[in-house]
C-alpha positions in Angstrom: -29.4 16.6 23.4 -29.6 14.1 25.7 -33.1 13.0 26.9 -35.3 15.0 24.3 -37.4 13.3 21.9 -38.1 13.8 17.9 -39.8 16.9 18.4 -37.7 18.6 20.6 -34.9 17.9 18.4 -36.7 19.7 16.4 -37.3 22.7 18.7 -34.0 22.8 19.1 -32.7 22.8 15.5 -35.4 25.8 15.1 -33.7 28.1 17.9 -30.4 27.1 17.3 -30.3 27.4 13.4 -33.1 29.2 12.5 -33.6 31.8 15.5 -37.5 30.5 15.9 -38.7 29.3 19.1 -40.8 26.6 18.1 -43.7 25.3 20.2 -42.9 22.3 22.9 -46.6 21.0 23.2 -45.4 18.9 26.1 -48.6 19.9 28.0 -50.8 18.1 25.5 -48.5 14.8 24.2 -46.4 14.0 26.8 -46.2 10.6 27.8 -43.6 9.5 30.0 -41.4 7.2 27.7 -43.1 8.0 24.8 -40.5 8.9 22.6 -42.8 9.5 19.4 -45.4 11.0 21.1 -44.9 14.8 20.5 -44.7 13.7 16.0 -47.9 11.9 16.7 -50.1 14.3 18.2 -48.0 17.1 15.3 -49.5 14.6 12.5 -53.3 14.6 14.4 -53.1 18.5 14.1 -51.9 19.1 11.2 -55.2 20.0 9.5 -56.1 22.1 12.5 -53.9 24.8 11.9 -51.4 24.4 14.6 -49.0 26.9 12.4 -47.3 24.4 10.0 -47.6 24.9 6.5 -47.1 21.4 4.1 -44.2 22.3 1.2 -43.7 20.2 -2.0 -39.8 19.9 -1.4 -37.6 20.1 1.8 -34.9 22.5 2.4 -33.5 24.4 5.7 -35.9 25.0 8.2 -38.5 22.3 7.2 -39.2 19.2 8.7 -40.5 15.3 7.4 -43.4 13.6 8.9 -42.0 9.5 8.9 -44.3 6.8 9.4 -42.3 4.4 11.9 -44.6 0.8 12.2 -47.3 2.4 10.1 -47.6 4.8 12.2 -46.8 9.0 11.8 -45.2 8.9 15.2 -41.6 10.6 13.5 -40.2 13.8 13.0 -36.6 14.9 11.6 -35.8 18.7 10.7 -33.9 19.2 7.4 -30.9 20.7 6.9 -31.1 20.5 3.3 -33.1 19.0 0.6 -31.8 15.3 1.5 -30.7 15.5 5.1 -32.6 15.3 8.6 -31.0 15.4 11.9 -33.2 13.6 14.2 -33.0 11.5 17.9 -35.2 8.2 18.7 -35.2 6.1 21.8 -31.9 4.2 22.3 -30.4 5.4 19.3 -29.6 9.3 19.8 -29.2 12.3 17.3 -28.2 11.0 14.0 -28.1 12.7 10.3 -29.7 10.7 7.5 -30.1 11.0 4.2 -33.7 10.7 3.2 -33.4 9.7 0.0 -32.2 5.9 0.8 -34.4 2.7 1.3 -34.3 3.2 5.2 -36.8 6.4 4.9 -37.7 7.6 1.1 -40.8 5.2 1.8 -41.8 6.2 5.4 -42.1 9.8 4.3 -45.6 11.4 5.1 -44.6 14.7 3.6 -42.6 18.4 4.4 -44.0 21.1 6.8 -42.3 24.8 8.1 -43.2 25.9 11.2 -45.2 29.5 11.1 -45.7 31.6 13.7 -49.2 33.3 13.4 -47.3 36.9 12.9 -45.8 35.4 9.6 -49.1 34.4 8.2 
């Protein structure tokens, strides 16, 4: 895991648990160093229909939008209805519960990946 930002955690967590390959969109956001890049230019798309589809709740297979400094520059994918694995800048992979202090606030809102076959 070493070296990939929020969203490819993401990717990751889609292929390796879910048997989707998930978009890298690398072409478009990257920024050398810009760890929150790939969530940011996510969040600017999201009303363009770039295949996610916003859910009330989170489960398996879904992932939170976080606002980090105001900003919706964070993603983490969920591995249930309280818990997202996700990676930032000096810090690595970690597992949170999203229900404490830390991110029930920052939390922009739930979205599964679709791949245009599935809609």
């Amino acid at each position: 895991m070493a070296g990939a930002d929020c969203w490819g955690m993401v990717q990751l967590c889609y292929r390796e648990l879910i048997g989707v390959e998930v978009p890298g969109y690398e072409d478009v956001y990257y920024e050398p160093g810009g760890d929150a890049s790939a969530a940011g230019f996510i969040a600017d798309q999201l009303g363009e229909n770039l295949h996610f589809e916003s859910i009330k709740s989170p489960e398996l297979g879904s992932f939170a939008l976080l606002c980090v400094a105001g900003n919706p520059i964070h993603v983490g994918f969920m591995l249930n209805d309280r818990q997202m694995i996700h990676t930032r800048s000096g810090v690595g992979p970690s597992v949170d519960d999203i229900t404490t202090i830390k991110w029930k606030g920052r939390i922009l809102g739930f979205y599964k990946y679709r791949p245009a076959n599935d809609r």
